[in-house]
C-alpha positions as CSV (number, residue, x, y, z in Angstrom):
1,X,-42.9,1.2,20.6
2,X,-41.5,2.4,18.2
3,X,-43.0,5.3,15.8
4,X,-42.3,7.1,12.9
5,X,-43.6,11.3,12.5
6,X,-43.2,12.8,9.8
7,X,-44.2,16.3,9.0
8,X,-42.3,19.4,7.7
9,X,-43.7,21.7,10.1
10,X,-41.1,22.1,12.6
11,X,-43.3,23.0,15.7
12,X,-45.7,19.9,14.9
13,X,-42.9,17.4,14.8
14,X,-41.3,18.7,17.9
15,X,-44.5,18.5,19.7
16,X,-45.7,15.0,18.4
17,X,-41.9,13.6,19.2
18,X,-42.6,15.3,22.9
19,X,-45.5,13.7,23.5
20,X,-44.5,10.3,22.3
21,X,-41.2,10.4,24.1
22,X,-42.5,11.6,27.2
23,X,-45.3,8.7,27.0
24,X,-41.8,6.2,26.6
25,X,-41.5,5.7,22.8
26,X,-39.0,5.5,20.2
27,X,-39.4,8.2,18.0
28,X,-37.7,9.0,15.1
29,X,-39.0,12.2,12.8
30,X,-39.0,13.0,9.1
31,X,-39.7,16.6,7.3
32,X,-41.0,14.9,4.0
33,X,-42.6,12.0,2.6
34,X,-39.9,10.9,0.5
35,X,-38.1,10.3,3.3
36,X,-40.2,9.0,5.2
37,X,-41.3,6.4,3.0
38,X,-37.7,5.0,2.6
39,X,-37.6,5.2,6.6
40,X,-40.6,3.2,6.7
41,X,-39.2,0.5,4.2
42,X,-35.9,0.0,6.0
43,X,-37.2,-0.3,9.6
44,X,-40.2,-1.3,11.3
45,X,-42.6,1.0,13.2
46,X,-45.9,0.1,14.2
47,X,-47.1,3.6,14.1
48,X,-46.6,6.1,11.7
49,X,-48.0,10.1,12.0
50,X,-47.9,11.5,8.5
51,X,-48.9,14.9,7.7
52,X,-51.1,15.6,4.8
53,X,-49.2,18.0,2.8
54,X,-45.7,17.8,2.7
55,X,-43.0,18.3,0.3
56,X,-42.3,14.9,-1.7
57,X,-44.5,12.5,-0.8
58,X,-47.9,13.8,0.5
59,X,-49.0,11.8,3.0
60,X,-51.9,10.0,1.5
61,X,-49.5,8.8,-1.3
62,X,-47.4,7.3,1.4
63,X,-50.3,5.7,3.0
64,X,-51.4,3.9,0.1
65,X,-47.9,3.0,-0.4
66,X,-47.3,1.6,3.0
67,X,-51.5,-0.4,2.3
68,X,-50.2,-1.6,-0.8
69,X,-46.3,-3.1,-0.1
70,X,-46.5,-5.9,2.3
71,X,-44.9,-5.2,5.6
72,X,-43.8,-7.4,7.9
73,X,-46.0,-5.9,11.0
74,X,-49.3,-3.8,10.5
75,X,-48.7,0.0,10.3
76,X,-50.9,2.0,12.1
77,X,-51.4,4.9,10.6
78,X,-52.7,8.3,11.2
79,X,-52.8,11.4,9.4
80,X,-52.4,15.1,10.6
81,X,-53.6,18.0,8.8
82,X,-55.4,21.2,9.0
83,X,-58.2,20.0,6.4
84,X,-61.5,19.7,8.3
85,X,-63.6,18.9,5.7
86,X,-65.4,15.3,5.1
87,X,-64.4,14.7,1.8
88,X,-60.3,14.9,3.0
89,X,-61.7,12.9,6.1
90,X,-63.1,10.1,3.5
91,X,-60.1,10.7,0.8
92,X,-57.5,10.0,4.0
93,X,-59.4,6.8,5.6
94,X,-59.7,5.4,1.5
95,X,-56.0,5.7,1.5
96,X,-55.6,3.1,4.2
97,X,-55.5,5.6,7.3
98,X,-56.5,4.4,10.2
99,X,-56.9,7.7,12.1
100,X,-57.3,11.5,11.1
101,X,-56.9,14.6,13.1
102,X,-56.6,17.9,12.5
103,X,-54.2,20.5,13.8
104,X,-53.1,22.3,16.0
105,X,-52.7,19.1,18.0
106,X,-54.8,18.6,20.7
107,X,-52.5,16.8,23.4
108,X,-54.9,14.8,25.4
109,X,-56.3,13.7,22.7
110,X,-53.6,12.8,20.7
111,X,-52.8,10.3,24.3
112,X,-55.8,8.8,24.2
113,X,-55.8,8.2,20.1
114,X,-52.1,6.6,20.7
115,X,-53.9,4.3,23.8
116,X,-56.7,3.1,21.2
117,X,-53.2,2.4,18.3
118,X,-51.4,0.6,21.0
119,X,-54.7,-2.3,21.7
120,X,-55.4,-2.3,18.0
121,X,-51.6,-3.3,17.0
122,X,-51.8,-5.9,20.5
123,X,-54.3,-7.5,18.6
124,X,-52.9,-7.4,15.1
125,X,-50.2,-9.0,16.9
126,X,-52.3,-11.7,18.5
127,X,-53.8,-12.4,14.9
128,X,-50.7,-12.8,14.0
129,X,-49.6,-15.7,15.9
130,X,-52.8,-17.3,15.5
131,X,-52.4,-17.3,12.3
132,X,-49.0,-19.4,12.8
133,X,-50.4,-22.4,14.8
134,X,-51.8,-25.1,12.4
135,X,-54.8,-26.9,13.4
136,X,-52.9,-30.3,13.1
137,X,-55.2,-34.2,13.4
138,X,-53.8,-35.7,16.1
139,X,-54.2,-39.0,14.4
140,X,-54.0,-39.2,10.5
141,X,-51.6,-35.9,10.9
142,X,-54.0,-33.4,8.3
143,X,-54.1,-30.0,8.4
144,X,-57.5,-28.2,8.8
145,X,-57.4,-25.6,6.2
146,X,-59.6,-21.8,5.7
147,X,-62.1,-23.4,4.3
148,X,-62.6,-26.1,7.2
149,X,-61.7,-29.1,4.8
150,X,-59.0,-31.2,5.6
151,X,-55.6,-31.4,3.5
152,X,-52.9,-33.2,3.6
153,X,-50.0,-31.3,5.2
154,X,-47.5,-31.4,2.5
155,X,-50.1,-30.1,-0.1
156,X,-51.0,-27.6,2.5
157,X,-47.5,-26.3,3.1
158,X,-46.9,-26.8,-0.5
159,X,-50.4,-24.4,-1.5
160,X,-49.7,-21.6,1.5
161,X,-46.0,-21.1,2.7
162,X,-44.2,-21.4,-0.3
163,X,-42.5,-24.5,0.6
164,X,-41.4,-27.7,-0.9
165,X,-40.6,-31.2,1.1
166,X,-38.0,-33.2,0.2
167,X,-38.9,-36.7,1.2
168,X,-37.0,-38.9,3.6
169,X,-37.4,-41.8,5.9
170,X,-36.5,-41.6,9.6
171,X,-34.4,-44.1,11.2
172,X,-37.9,-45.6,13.7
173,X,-39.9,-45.6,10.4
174,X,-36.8,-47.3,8.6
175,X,-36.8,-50.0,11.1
176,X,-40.2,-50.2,11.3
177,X,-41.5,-50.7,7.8
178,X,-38.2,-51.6,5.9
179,X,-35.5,-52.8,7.4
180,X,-37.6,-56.8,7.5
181,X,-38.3,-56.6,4.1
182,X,-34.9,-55.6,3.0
183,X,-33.3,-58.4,5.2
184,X,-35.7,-60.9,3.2
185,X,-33.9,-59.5,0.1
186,X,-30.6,-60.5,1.1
């Protein structure tokens, strides 16, 4: 998987990249959140570390940020800092965090935080493509929609993908429904 650290302690990003790495991840580190919030806008990582305070961008600003643009995958993200206190713990999971922990990193834990990210994004992920089949009637072809009415497909697609038909007629349907009637014409 790939993931993102950013934090402009040099120790801490050293360690976090270690641990990732040796677990067999992509990492790629940051010092501030500037950067790392174009880093997170050009690529796609499913986890992101951000420390709290760092020069820039703290890293709550870039958590909203990262809640509030769309994405195209779920970011998981969790914040580092060496706040202890309830009201940064509330303040950072308001922000969109999805994990908090406080330095110095504990290793072992940090493993078994990054075990509980990787099933939480596998199920984002299966969401996902649930979300992409459409519940189609086999017989008068109508989609089923959120509400568990039933739509016609084109005003469906029309209302929820940004899309717009253009209508047509296949050759069978041609041949079908036409091509008698238009021979009676001639």
């Amino acid at each position: 998987m790939k993931i993102l650290v950013a934090d402009d302690d040099r120790l801490t990003c050293a360690l976090l990249k270690g641990v990732f790495s040796k677990l067999g991840h992509d990492v790629t580190t940051v010092d501030n959140g500037v950067d790392a919030w174009r880093v997170l806008k050009d690529g796609q990582f499913p986890l992101v570390t951000l420390d709290w305070m760092m020069p820039g961008l703290e890293g709550v600003e870039v958590c909203r940020r990262i809640r509030a643009e769309p994405m195209p995958q779920y970011t998981y993200v969790i914040l580092v800092t060496g706040k202890v206190d309830e009201s940064s713990f509330r303040l950072g999971m308001s922000a969109g965090a999805d994990d908090f922990f406080t330095k110095p990193v504990d290793i072992g834990l940090l493993a078994t935080r990054l075990q509980v990210a990787e099933r939480i994004l596998s199920l984002q992920r299966e969401v996902g493509e649930l979300k992409a089949i459409l519940p189609v009637c086999i017989y008068c072809r109508r989609i089923r929609t959120d509400e568990d009415a039933w739509a016609k497909i084109e005003r469906y697609l029309a209302q929820n993908a940004d899309v717009e038909l253009s209508e047509n007629i296949c050759r069978e349907c041609y041949e079908k429904h036409l091509a008698s009637e238009i021979d009676s014409l001639e």
